[in-house]
N, C-alpha and C positions, 0 to 999 in steps of 0.2 A: 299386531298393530304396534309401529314406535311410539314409544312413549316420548314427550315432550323432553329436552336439554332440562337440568334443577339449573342449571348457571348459564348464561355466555355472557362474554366481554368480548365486545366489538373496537375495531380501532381506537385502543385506552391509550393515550398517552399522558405521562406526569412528569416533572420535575420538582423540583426543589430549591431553584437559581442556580441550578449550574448544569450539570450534563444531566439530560432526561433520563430518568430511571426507567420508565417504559418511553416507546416509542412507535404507536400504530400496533398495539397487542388486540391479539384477538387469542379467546378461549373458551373451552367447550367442556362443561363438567356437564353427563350422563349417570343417571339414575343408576346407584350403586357401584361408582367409579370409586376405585381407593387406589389412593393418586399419593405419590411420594411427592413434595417441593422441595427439590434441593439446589443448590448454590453458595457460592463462599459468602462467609460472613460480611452483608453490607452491600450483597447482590442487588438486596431488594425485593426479598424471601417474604418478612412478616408487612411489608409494605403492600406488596400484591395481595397478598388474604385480607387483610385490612380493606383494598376495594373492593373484592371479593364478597366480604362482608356488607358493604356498604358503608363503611364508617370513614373513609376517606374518597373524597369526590375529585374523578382526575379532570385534568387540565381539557382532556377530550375522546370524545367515545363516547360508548353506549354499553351500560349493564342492565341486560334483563334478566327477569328470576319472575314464570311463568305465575303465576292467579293460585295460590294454595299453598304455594311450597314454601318450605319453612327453613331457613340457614341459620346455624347456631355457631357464634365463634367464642372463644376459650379466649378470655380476657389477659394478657401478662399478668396488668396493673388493677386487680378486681377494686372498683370504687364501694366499701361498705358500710357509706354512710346510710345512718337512716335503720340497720338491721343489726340487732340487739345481738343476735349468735348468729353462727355461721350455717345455722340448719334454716334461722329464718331467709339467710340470702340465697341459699340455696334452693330451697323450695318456693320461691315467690316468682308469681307464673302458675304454678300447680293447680289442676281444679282439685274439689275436696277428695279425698282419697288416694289422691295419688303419692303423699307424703313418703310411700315406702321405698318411692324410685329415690331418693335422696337417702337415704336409712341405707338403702342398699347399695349405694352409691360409696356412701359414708365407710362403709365397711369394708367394701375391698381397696381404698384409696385410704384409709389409716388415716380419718378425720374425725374431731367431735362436733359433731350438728349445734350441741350444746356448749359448745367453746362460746365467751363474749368474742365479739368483734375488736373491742378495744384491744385485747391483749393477745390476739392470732399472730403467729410468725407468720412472715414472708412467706411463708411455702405449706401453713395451712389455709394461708387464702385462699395460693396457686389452686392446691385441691379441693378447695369449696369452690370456685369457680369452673371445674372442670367435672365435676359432679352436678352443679347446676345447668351445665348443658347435656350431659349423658342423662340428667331425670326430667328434660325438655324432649328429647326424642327426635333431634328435627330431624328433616328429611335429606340434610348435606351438614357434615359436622367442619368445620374450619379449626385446625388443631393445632397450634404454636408451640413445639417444646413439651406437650401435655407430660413426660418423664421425669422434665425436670425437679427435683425434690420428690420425688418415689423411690420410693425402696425398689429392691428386687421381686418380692414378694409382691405391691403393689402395681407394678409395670407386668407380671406376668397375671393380675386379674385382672388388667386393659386391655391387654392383649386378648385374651380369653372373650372379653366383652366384643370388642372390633370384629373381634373375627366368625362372632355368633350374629352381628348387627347386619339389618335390611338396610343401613341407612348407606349413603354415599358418603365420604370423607375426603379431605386432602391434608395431608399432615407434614409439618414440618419436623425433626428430628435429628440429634448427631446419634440416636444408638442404633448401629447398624443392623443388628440382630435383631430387633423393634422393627426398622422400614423392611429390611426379609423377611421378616414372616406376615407382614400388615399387607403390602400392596401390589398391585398389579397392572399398577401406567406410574411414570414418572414424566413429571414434571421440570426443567432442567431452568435457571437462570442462568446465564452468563450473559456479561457486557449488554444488559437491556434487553436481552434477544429471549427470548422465552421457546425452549422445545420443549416435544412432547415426543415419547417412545410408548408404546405398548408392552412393556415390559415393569417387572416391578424392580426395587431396587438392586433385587443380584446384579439384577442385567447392565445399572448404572456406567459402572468402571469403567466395563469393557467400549459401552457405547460413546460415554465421554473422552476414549482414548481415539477411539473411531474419528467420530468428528472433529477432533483435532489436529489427528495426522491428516486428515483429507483441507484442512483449514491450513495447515501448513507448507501443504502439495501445492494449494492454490496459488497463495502466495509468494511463494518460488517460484512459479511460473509468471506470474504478473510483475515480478520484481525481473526475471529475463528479460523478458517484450520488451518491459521500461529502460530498459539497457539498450538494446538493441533499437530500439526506436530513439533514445538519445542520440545515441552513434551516425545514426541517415539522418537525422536532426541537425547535427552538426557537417556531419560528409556529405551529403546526398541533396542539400535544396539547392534543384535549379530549376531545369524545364519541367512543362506542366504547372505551373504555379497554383493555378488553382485545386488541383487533384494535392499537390503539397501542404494546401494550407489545410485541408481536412486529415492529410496524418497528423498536423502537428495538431492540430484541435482533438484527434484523439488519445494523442500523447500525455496533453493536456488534463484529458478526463482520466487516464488513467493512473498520471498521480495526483488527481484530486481522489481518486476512486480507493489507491494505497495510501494516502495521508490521514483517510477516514475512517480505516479500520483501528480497531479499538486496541491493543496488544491485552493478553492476556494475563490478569494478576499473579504474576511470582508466589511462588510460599514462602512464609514467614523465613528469615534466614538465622533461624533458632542454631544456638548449639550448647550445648554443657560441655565445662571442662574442669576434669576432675580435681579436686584438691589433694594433697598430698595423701598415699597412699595409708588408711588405715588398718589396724593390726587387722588378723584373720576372723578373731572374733569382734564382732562388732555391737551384738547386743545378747546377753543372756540374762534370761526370767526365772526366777524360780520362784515357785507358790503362791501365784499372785491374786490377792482377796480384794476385792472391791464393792461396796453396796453404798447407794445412796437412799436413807431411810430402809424401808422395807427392800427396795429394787437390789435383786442382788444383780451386779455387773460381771464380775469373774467369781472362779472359786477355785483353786488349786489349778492355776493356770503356768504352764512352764512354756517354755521358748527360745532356741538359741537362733539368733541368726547369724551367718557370717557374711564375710565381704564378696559381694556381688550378686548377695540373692535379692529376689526381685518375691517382696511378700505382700498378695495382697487379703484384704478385712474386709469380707463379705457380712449380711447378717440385713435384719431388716432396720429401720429408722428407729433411732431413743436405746438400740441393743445396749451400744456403748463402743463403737467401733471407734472416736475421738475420742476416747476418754483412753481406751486402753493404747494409740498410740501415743497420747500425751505421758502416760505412765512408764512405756518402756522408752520415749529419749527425756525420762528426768522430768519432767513437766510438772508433773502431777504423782503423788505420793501413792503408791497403791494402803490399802489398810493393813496386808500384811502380806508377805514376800518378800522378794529381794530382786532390783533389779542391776546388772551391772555392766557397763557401756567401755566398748575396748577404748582403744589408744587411739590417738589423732584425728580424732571425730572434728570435721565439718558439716555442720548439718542446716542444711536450707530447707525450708518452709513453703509449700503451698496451701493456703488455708482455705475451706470453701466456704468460710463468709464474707472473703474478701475483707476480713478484718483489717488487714494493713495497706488497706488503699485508704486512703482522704477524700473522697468527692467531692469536696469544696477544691480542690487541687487544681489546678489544671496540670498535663501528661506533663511537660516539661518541668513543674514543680516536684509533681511526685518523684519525678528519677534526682534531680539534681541534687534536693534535698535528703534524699536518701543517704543515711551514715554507710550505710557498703559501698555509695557507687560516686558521693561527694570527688569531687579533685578539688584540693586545696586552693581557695583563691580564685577559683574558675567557676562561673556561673552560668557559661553554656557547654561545660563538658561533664563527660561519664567517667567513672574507672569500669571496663569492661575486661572483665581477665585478664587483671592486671594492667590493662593499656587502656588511657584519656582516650576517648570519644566522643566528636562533638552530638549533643544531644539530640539534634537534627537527624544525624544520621541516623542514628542507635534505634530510633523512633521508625523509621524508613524499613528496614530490617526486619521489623514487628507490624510491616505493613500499613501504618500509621503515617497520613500527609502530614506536610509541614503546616497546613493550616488546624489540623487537630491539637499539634502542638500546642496550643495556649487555650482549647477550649478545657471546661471544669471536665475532669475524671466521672462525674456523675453523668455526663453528658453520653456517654456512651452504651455502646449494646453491652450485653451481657457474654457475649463471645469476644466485644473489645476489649472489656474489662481482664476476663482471663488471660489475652494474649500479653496484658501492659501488666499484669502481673506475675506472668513465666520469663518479662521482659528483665524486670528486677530480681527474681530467680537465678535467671541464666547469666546476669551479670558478673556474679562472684563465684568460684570454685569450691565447691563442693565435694564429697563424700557417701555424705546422706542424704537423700534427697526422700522429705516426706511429702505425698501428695495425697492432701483431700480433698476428693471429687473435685478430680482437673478437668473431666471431661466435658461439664454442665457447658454448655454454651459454643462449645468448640464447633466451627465446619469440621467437613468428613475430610478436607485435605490438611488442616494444620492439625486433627488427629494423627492422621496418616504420618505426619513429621515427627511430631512428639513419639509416636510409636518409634520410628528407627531411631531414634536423638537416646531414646532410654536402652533399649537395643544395643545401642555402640558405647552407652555409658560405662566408665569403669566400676564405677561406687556402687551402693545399695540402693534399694527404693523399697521404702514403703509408703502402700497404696489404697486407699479407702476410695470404690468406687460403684456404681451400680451399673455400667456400661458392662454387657457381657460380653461381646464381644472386644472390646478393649484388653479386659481382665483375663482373658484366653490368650491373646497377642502378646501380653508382658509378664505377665505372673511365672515363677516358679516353684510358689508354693501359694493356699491359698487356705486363710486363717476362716474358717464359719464359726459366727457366733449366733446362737441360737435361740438364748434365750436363760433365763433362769440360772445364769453364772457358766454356762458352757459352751466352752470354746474349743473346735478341735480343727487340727493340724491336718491338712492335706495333701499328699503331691501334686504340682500342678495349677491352669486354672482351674476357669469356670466351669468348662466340659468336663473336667479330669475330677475337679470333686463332687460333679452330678452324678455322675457314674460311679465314683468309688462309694458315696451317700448311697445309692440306689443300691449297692451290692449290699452294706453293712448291713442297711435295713431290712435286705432280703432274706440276711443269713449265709450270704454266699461268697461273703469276703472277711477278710480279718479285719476285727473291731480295730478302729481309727481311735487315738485316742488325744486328749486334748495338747498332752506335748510329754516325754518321755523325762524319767528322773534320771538325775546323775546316776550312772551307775559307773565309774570309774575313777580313778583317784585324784586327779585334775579336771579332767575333762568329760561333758555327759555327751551321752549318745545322741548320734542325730535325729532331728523331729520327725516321727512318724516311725522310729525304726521299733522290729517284732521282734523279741526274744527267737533263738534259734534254741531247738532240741537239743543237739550236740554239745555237751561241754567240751569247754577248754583244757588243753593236757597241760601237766606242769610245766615243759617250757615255752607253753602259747600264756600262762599265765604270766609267769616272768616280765615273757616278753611285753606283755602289756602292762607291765611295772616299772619297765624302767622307758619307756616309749614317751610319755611327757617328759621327762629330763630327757633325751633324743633329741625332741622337736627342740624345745626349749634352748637349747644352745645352738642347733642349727638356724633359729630365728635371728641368734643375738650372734651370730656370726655371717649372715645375712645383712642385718646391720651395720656391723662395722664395714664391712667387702663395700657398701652402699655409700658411706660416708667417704669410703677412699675415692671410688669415683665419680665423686661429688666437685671434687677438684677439678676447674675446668681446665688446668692447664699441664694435668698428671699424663695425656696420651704426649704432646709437645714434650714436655720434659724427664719422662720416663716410658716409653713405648712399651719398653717389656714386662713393667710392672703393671699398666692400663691392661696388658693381656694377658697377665698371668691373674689379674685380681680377675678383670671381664670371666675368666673359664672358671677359675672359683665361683664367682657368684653364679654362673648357672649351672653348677654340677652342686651348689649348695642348696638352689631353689629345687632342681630337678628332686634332691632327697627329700627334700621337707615336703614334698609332693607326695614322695613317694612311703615316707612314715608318717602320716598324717591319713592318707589312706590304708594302711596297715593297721593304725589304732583303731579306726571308724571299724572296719573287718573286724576286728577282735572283740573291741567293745558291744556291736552287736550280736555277735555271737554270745558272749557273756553275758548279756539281758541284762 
């Protein structure tokens, strides 16, 4: 026997005063349906749950939710007035006994029950609020972002829990590895239009490429017709009059019918551009101590990074994944070690408290007033890499209307927020680019951008994030901290250091170790390299003696070749000199390539 729909929305429509966000929605959630909701940021994703929920009443239609069934939604903004800790908000609802679903809640979501209310962050509300509906148990879970502010560790006991659960769900989320393994129908927004595919998230991509191309096939055909019935529109009206005035009346309708279609939202028109090129080494660690009170944060922590690696700082919440990269660009003082930052460092900032936004601001204040992006004397322009930008635009780019322009920065989502802050990011050029948790809030398509923008980047990146899939896409190395001061050095992402984790621990791979000591007379071995058995003969010793004075003057000869054709007017005025310096410098690059890989070979071999 079918069981009854837990949801339907019947012809909803809503607006807001301006273009309806739904328009005639109808939808059908079925007992134990786990439903992906996705759409670009501002579709109209947590708007729809919110009716769903019942907490917002549309303009028109009908929601029913049958005689029993129970709907539980995940608060953003948990209201915790009224409850002393956060175990009493959580548990309120609970008959007597049930205390433990909270307890148990509390513990794989990395919250104190016992926390006051007064002094809870931002994001152990989030997870008192989403523990209060996992120890509710309803019968359809409404889940907004539930990731947000979880660790890796905490997101893979939700996971665990979802996927053990009778209940129905529909979840909104940017972590793509989260919606693969959770569900099995998506839910799709675009332009007010609401689909649904029997598919769970893998299936996503391919099917929003689908309906695209076939959206675009349409199109093109209805923009011919319209052509071509222009054409006899103007050539062709004679006899028949009456049989005529019904072409042109459907002429008519059909460009009312193309003036009506929506165009589809652009991606952000994000890009980095690098700052001048920093030396090779870019950041080297050595023996880096850190404790606050009893906590110890690192313990004998080494690390070299150089230019272009991509490192990212796994570990669960409170490890000290901010603190150690405040410590290695200068930030923050380790207690003992040494840290030492190469040559020509530009280093830009993404922070994930969004500490350098203003929310009293409106968008247009934030940029203009900004010291990196001020133009002298001008009050509606940017400096954007180097070139004035009127503000209006700059804003358009980051997908941002001209009426957002002057609304407060707090006024915003939390995926607008990010964008308006990779907006002032991407302004100025860069080298360094540190990113903590850029991912919170992002759609899966200005993910998607961000991913190839760091991809084609020149500079370094380092990266604090809990998106696993993300951190598989851009990492190429990947720092776990684990706890109790240890921190070890990975090849790879997130895959690559599950697996090589999973081997150490097996015994069936060589011990990973937190970051290798100098062992050369300038320069230390690279991170993660293993002693080889074979010693070095006396003239591989040598040679790896006099190998830093090699580099070292092939760098500073590199340099000056650089400074000659620096001169924009050296090919004009001396052609054969622009081409003898040009094959110097890359016969000079070519060896520093090629003794710099020589020393890395020897140096490892020499342990």
């Amino acid at each position: 026997m079918a069981r009854a729909p837990l949801l339907q929305l019947s012809g909803i429509s809503l607006g807001f005063g301006g273009n309806p966000v739904f328009d005639g929605l109808d939808l059908v959630i079925q007992p134990s349906d786990r439903v992906a909701l996705v759409g670009r940021n501002g579709s109209g994703k947590s708007t729809l749950m919110k009716v769903m929920a019942g907490l917002i009443e549309p303009d028109a239609g009908l929601r029913v939710v049958p005689p029993g069934v129970t709907i539980g939604y995940m608060e953003q903004e948990p209201v915790l007035t009224g409850y002393a800790t956060l175990g009493d908000y959580a548990a309120e609802g609970l008959e007597a006994g049930e205390e433990w679903r909270v307890e148990a809640a509390a513990e794989g979501l990395k919250f104190r029950p016992e926390a006051e209310t007064a002094k809870a962050s931002g994001g152990e509300r989030r997870r008192a609020a989403l523990a209060r509906l996992l120890a509710r148990a309803p019968e359809l879970m409404l889940l907004d972002e539930p990731t947000n502010h979880l660790d890796i560790e905490a997101i893979a006991w939700l996971e665990r829990f979802l996927t053990e659960t009778r209940a129905g769900y529909v979840l909104i989320s940017h972590d793509r590895a989260f919606l693969r393994a959770l569900t099995r129908a998506t839910l799709w927004i675009d332009r007010g239009q609401v689909r649904r595919q029997e598919r769970g998230f893998a299936g996503f991509e391919d099917w929003r490429e689908e309906v695209w191309a076939a959206e675009d096939d349409a199109r093109h055909k209805l923009d011919r017709k319209i052509r071509a019935e222009a054409r006899w529109a103007v050539e062709g009206i004679s006899a028949r009059r009456k049989r005529n005035q019904g072409r042109l009346r459907a002429l008519q309708d059909m460009r009312a019918e193309r003036a009506s279609q929506i165009r589809r939202q652009g991606t952000a028109a994000m890009a980095l551009e690098s700052g001048g090129t920093s030396g090779k080494m870019v950041i080297e660690a050595k023996g880096l101590e850190k404790r606050f009170g009893d906590k110890v944060i690192l313990s004998g922590f080494d690390l070299r990074v150089q230019r272009g690696d991509r490192v990212a700082f796994v570990g669960p919440n409170g490890v000290g994944k901010t603190t150690l990269l405040k410590m290695l660009t200068g930030e923050e003082a380790p207690d003992a070690g040494t840290v030492r930052l190469g040559t020509n460092l530009e280093i830009a900032v993404f922070d994930q408290a969004r500490a350098t936004l203003d929310l009293s601001m409106t968008l247009w204040d934030g940029l203009v007033n900004d010291p990196d992006m001020r133009v002298s004397g001008r009050a509606d322009q940017v400096m954007v890499r180097g070139q004035p930008k009127h503000v209006i635009a700059y804003l358009k780019d980051f997908l941002f209307d001209e009426a957002q322009a002057r609304a407060p920065i707090g006024s915003l989502s939390g995926g607008e927020r990010a964008r308006l802050l990779l907006a002032r990011i991407m302004a100025r050029p860069s080298n360094l680019l540190i990113l903590d948790e850029p991912t919170n809030d992002l759609d899966v398509e200005t993910l998607d951008l961000l991913q190839d923008i760091l991809g084609e980047y020149d500079g370094t990146v380092l990266l604090v994030s809990h998106d696993r899939d993300f951190i598989d896409r851009v990492a190429s190395t990947t720092v776990a901290m684990e706890g109790d001061g240890r921190a070890t050095v990975y090849a790879g992402g997130w895959s690559d250091y599950q697996s090589q984790r999973a081997e150490r621990l097996a015994g069936t791979g060589a011990p990973a170790v937190a970051a290798p000591r100098p062992a050369g007379k300038d320069r230390p071995a690279p991170a993660g390299a293993r002693p080889a058995a074979a010693a070095l003969t006396f003239t591989e010793r040598h040679r790896l003696e006099e190998l830093p004075g090699v580099i070292a003057r092939l760098e500073a000869e590199i340099a000056r070749l650089t400074e000659v054709l620096a001169d924009p007017n050296l090919f004009a005025t001396a052609p054969a000199r622009f081409n003898k310096a040009s094959a110097a410098l890359v016969e000079r690059q070519q060896a520093l390539a090629a003794a710099e890989e020589e020393w890395m070979t020897l140096e490892e071999r020499a342990g």
